[in-house]
Each structure stands twice: as C-alpha cells, then as structure tokens.
N, C-alpha and C positions, 0 to 999 in steps of 0.2 A: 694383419697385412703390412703394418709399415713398417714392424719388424724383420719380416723377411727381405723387403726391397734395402733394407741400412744392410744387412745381412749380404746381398748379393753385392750392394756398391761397395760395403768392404771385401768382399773375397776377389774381386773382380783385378785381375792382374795387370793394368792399365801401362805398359813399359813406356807412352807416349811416341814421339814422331822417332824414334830411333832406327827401329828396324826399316823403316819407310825410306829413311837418309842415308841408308847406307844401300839399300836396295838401289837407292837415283843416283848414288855416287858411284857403287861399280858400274851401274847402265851407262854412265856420264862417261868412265873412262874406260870404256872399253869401246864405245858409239864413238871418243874422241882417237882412241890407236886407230880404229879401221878408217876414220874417215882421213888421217892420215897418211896411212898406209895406201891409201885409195887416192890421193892426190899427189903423192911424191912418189908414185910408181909409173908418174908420164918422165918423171924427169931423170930416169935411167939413161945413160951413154951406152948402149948396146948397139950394136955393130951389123945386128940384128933388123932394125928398122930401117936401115936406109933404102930409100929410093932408088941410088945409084948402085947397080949390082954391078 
C-alpha cells in the first residue's frame, strides 16, 4: 500500500497556483474594462441628454 500512494504522489501533475492566477487575472481585467466602461459612459457630451429641447 505505501507504494502505490509514493506512486500516485509522484504521477500526480501538481502545476500549482498558476492556472488559478491567471483565471483571477483575466476575471480582474476584464471585471476592471466593464466597470469602467460602466462609469465613463455617464460622462459622454451628447447632445442627446439634454433637458432643454
């Protein structure tokens, strides 16, 4: 038996936090364009919005 568990702890492809950091860092900039895109879309000069027609 404690040759099969050395046996799986070495076959085991362990790549660490990697994929994990890159998964949170595209979420990060992608969560960061839309939320600026979402907050510099009030500050358009269109011609559009006014009150005075």
């Amino acid at each position: 038996m404690p040759h099969t568990v050395a046996l799986l702890a070495a076959a085991s492809k362990d790549q660490g936090p990697g994929a994990t950091l890159r998964i949170v860092l595209l979420a990060s900039l992608i969560g960061a364009g839309l939320l600026a895109w979402f907050l510099l879309r009030g500050y358009r000069s269109d011609d559009n919005n006014d009150a005075n027609d």
